[in-house]
C-alpha positions in Angstrom: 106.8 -143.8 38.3 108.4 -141.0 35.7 107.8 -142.3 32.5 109.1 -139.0 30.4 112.4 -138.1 32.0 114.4 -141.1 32.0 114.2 -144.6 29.7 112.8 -147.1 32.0 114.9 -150.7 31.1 112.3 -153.2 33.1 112.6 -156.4 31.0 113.7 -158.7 34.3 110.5 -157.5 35.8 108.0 -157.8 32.5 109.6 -161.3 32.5 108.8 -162.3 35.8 104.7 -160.7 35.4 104.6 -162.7 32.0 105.5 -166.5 33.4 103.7 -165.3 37.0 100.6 -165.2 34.4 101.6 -168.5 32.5 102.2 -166.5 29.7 104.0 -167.0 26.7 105.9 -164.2 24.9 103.1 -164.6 21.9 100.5 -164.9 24.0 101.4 -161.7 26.2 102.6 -159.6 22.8 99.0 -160.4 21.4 97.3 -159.3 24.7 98.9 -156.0 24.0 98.8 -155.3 20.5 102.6 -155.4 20.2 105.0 -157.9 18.3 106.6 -160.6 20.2 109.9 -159.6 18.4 109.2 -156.1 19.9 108.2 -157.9 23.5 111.6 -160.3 23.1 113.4 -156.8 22.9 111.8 -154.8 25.7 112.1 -158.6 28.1 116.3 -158.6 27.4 116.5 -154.3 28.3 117.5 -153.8 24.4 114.4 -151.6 23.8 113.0 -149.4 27.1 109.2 -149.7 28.1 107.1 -146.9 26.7 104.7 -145.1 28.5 101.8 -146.4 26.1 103.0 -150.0 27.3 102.8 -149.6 30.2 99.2 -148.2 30.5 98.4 -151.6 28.6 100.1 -153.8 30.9 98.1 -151.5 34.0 94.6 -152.0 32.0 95.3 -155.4 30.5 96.7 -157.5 33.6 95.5 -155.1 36.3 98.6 -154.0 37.3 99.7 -151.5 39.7 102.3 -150.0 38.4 104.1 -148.9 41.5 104.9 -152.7 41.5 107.0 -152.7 38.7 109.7 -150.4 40.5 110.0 -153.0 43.4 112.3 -155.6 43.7 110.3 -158.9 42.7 112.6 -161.0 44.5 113.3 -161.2 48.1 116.7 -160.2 48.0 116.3 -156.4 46.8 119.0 -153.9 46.3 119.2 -152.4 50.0 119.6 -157.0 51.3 122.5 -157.5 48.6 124.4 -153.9 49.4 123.9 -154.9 53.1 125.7 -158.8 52.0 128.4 -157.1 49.7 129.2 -154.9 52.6 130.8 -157.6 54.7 134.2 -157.9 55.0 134.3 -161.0 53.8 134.2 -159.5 50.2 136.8 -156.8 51.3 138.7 -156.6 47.6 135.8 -157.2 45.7 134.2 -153.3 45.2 130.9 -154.9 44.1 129.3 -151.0 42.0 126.2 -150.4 43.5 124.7 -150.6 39.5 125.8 -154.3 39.3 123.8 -154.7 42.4 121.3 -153.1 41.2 121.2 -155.2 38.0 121.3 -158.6 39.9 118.5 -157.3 41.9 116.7 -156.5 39.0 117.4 -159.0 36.4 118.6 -162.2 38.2 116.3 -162.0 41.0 116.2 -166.1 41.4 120.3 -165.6 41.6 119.9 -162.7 44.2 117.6 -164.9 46.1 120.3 -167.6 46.3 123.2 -165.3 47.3 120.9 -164.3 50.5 120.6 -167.8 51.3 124.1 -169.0 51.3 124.8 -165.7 53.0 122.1 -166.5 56.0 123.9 -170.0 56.0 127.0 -168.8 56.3 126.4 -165.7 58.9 124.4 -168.7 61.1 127.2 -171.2 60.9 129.6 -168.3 61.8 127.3 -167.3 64.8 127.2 -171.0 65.6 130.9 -171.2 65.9 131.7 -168.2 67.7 129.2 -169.4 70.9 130.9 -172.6 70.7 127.6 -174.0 69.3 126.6 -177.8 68.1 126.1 -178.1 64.8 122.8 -179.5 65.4 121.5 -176.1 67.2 118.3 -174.5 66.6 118.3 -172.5 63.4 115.7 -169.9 62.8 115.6 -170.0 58.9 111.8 -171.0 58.8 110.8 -167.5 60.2 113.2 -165.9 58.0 111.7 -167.8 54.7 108.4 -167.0 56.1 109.2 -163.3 56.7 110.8 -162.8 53.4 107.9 -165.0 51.7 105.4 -162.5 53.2 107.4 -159.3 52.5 108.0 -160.0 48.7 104.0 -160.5 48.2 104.1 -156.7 50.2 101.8 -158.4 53.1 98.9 -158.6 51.2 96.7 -162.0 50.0 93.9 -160.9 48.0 92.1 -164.4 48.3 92.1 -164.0 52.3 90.4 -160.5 52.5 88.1 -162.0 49.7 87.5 -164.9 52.4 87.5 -163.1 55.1 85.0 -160.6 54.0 82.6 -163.3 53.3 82.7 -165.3 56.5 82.7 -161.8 58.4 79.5 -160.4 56.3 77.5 -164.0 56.5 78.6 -163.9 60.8 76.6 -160.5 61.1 74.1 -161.1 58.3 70.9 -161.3 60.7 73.5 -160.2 64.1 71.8 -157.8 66.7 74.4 -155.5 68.2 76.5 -158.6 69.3 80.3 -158.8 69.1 81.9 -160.5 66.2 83.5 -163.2 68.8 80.6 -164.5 70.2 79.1 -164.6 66.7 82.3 -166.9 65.5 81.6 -169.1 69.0 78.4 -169.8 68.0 79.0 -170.6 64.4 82.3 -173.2 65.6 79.6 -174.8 68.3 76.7 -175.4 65.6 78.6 -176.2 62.5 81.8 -177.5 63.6 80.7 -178.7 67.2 83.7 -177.1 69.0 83.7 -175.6 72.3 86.0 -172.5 73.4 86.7 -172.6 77.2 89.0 -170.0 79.2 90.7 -171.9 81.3 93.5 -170.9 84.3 96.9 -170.0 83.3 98.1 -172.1 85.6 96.8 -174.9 84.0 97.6 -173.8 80.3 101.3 -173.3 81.6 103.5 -172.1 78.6 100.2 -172.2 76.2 98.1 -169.1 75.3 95.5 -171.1 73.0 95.6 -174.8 72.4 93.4 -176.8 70.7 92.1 -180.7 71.9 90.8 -182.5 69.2 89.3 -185.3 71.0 86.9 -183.2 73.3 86.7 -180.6 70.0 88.0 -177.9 72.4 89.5 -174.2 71.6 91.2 -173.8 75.6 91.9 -170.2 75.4 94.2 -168.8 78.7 92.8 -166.5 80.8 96.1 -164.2 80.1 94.8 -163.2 77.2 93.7 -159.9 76.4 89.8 -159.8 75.0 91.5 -158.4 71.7 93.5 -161.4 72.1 90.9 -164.1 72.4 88.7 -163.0 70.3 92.0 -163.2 67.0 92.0 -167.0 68.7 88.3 -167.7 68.4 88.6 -166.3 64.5 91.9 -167.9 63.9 90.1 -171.0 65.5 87.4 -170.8 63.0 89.5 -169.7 59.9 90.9 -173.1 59.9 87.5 -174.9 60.4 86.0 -173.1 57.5 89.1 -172.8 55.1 91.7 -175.6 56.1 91.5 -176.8 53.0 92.0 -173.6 50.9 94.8 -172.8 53.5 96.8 -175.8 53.2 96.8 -175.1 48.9 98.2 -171.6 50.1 100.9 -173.4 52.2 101.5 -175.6 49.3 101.9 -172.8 46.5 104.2 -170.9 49.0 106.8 -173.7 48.2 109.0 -174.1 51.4 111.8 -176.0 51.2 111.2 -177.2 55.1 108.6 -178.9 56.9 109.2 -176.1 59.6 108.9 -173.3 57.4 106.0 -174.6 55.6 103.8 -175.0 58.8 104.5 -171.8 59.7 103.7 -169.9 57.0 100.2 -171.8 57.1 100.2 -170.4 60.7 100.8 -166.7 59.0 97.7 -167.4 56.7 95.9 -168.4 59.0 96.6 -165.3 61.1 95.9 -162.9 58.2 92.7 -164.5 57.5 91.7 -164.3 61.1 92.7 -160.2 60.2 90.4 -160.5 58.0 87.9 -161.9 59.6 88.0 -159.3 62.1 88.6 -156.3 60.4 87.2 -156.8 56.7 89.0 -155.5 54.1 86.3 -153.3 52.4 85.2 -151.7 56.5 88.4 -151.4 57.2 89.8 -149.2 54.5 86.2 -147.4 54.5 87.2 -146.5 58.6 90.7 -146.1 58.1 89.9 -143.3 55.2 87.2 -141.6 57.7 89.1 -141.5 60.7 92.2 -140.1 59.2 94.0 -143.7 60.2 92.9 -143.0 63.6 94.5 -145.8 65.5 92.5 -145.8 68.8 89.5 -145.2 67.0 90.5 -148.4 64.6 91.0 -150.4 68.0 87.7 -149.5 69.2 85.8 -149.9 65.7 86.9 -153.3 65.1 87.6 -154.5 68.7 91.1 -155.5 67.9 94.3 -154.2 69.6 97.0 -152.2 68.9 98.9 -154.3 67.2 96.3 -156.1 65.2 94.8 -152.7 63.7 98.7 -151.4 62.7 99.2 -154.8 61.2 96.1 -154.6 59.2 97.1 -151.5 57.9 100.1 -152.5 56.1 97.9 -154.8 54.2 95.9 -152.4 52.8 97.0 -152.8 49.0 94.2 -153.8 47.1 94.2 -152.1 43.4 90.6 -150.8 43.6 91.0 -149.4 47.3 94.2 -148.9 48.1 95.2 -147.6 51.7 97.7 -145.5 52.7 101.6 -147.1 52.3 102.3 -148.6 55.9 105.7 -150.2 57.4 105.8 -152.4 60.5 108.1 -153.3 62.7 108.2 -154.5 66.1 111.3 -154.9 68.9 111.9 -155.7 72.3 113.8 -153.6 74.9 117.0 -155.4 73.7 116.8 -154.2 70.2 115.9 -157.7 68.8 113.4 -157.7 65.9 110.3 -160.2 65.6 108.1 -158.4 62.6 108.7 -156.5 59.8 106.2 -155.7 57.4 105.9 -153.2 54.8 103.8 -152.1 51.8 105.9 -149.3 51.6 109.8 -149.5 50.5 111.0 -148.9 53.9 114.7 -150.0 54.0 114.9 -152.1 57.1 118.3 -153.9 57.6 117.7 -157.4 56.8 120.6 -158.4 59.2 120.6 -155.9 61.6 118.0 -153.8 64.1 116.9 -150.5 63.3 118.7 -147.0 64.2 118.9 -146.4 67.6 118.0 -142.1 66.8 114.5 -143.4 65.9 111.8 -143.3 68.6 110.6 -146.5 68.3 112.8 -147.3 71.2 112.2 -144.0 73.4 109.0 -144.9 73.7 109.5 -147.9 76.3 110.2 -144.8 78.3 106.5 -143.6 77.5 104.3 -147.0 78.0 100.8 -146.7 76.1 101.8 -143.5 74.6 101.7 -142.4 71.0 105.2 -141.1 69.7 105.6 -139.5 66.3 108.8 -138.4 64.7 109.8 -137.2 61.2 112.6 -139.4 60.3 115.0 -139.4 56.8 116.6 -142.3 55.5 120.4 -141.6 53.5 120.1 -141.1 49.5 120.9 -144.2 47.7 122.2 -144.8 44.0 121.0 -142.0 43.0 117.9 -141.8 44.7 117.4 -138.6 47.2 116.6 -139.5 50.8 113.5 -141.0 51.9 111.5 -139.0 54.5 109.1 -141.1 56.9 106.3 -139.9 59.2 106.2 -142.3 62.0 104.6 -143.5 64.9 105.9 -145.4 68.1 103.9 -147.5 71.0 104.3 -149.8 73.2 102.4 -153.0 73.3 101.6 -156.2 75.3 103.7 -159.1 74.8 101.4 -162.4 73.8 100.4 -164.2 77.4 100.8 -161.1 78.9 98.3 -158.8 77.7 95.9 -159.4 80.8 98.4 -159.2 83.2 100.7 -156.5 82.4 101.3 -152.6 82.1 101.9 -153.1 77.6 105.6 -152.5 78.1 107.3 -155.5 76.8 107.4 -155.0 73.2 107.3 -151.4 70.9 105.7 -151.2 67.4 106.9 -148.7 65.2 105.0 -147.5 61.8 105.1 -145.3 59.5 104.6 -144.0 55.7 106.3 -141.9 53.8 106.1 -138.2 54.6 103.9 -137.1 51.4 101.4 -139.4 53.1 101.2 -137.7 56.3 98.8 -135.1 55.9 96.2 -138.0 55.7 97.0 -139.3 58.8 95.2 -137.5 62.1 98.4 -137.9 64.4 100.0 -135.6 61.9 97.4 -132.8 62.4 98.5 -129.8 64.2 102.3 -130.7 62.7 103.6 -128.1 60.4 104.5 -130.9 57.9 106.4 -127.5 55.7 108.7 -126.9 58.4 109.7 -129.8 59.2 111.5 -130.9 62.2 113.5 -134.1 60.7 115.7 -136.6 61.9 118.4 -138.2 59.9 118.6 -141.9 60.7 120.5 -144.8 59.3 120.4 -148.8 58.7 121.9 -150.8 61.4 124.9 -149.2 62.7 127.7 -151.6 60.8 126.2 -150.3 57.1 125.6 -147.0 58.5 127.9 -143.7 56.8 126.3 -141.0 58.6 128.8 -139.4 60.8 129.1 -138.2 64.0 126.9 -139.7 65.4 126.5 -140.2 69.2 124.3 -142.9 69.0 126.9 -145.2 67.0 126.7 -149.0 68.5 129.6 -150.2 65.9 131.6 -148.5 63.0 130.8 -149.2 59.7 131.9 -152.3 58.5 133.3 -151.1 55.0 134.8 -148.2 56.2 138.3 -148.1 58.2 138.5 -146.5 61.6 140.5 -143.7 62.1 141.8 -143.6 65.4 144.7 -141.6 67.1 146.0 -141.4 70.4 144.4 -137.5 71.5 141.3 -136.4 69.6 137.6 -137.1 70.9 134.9 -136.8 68.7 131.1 -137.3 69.7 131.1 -140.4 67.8 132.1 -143.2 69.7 133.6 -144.6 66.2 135.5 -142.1 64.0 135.9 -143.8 60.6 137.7 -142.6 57.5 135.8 -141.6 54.6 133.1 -139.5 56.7 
């Protein structure tokens, strides 16, 4: 964060870490030796934060202050760009500083403009397919997904957790595996059972749990990476229900739906945790150069889990490497992103076809990496990302299958890379770099051959005899 060449205006954001603290503006001037008439000032952008301040704030509250340049609410300025884009506001010219500022400063209101837009894009889909009014709408995983995303994929309470049911497991362990360890705690505290049983018998069910016979049934299509984040996920809810449910609670879903599913995402980040403890993991991770395989192999987790973990690596005192995450399907169709890193996915779109993530279903169980740049925005200069591209085993299938159903793609950005040992032997000074773009609609890089749609604020400019290499000339390029 520059704190000498430019005024930095952050009042929206000093507001928000003030009430997130229960603080009053007294209480908070007070903490920091400063007036509260001065604070009142700074809070409504009429004074700009000082350097000195903000070392206070970063000593005082334990603050990182990389956070205070991130959008604190879910709708950031890439989300609202991408909404104001549609032609539905065609007349309106919304400046990207005005988006910027309700990012920034009205980030409650920026929230609510990315609902009613998900509302309305759903009903639009609805009625386009000829849909019932009553069809199955996916907001809960959105609200989970942006829920997760705006606290940057990382719960400090679970890796505390986590860490202490992992380090009491293997107190007085000999050499055994961290799974059977969690078995035999679940059979002589909790009295529950874990079977493997046919998947013809579980049918459409990788884990299921029978209360009555206090029984984890676990399908034999499972992975062992697989059953063993069951048997901890399992016992993450025997040992912490209770502390889970409070987390469900304080997440504040407006749905039933979305409100047992983000207690299924704790749970799942505790079982992370469990698994891969937060203080081993970074320790490994750091060693190995974010070695991957070796990560696998350490922890006994898969692919997947080990890239996941990585993006939760944000603890102040140990803080990993900056990961994104996201994972797609052969049809282009995204079910994670995560990111501690700014990475600007599209919020209502997939990613850019020029990035590898989807070359390497041509490649199963192969590591891909690819320099990639994303455009300069409002100012900012491009972004460049080091990435990395897999494929992975769909859930059910892990057992049965070759781990080419689904891709994962993740990455940091490039001034990152010479930590990583994929990026060794890659002359990271010459670099061999890709320009990429948001999903295609919002996308203003031109030609491009890749093109799935033209941009969606941009007019087509079509004639009756040229050719280009895009498949969508547009004017403006």
């Amino acid at each position: 964060m520059e704190t000498t060449d430019r005024k930095l205006f952050l009042g929206g954001r000093l507001k928000r870490l003030r009430r997130s603290l229960n603080l009053t503006q007294t209480g908070m001037a007070a903490d920091l030796a400063v007036s509260p008439s001065y604070l009142n000032h700074i809070e409504r952008n009429q004074r700009p934060v000082s350097a000195q301040l903000l070392l206070r704030l970063a000593e005082t509250y334990d603050v990182d202050l990389r956070e205070l340049n991130r959008p604190a609410g879910q709708a950031g300025e890439a989300e609202l760009a991408e909404i104001f884009a549609d032609p539905l506001f065609k007349g309106l010219a919304v400046p990207r500083h005005e988006i910027l500022q309700l990012a920034d400063d009205a980030p409650a209101a920026a929230d609510a403009v990315l609902r009613l837009y998900r509302t309305f894009t759903e009903a639009r889909t609805r009625e386009r397919i000829g849909a019932r009014d009553d069809a199955t709408d996916h907001t809960p995983a959105d609200r989970v997904r942006d829920y997760i995303q705006s606290r940057n994929n990382h719960f400090p309470d679970l890796d505390l957790m986590g860490e202490a049911l992992h380090a009491d497991l293997t107190r007085n362990a000999t050499g055994e595996e961290v799974e059977a360890l969690a078995r035999r705690r679940l059979a002589d505290r909790h009295n529950l059972a874990v079977r493997v049983m046919p998947a013809e018998v579980m049918v459409e069910w990788t884990r299921r749990f029978d209360p009555h016979r206090r029984r984890l049934l676990i399908s034999e299509s499972l992975g062992h990476a697989s059953r063993a984040f069951a048997v901890a996920c399992q016992l993450a809810l025997s040992e912490h229900e209770a502390d889970l449910e409070a987390m469900a609670d304080a997440a504040d879903m407006p749905d039933p739906a979305s409100r047992r599913l983000v207690k299924v995402s704790l749970t799942n980040s505790l079982a992370a945790a469990i698994l891969m403890p937060y203080a081993a993991f970074h320790r490994t991770a750091e060693d190995t150069g974010y070695d991957l395989p070796r990560l696998q192999a350490r922890f006994g987790v898969s692919f997947e889990q080990a890239a996941q973990r990585l993006t939760t690596l944000s603890r102040p005192t140990a803080r990993g490497v900056p990961f994104f995450l996201m994972r797609v399907d052969q049809a282009g169709n995204v079910s994670k992103r995560y990111a501690s890193a700014a990475f600007p996915f599209a919020r209502f779109g997939g990613s850019c076809p020029r990035w590898r993530l989807y070359s390497a279903f041509r490649t199963p169980g192969r590591l891909v990496t690819q320099i990639i740049e994303t455009p300069a925005q409002d100012g900012k200069p491009a972004g460049q990302w080091f990435t990395l591209a897999r494929t992975v085993d769909r859930q059910g299938r892990d057992a049965f299958s070759e781990g080419a159903d689904l891709a994962i793609g993740i990455g940091c950005e490039l001034k990152h890379a010479h930590r990583l040992s994929a990026a060794r032997g890659i002359d990271l000074a010459t670099l061999d770099v890709t320009p990429i773009g948001p999903a295609c609609r919002l996308c203003h890089r031109h030609p491009c051959a890749e093109r799935a749609a033209p941009p969606i604020d941009r007019p087509l400019a079509v004639d009756d005899w040229s050719k280009s290499v895009s498949p969508y000339p547009f004017a403006g390029a």
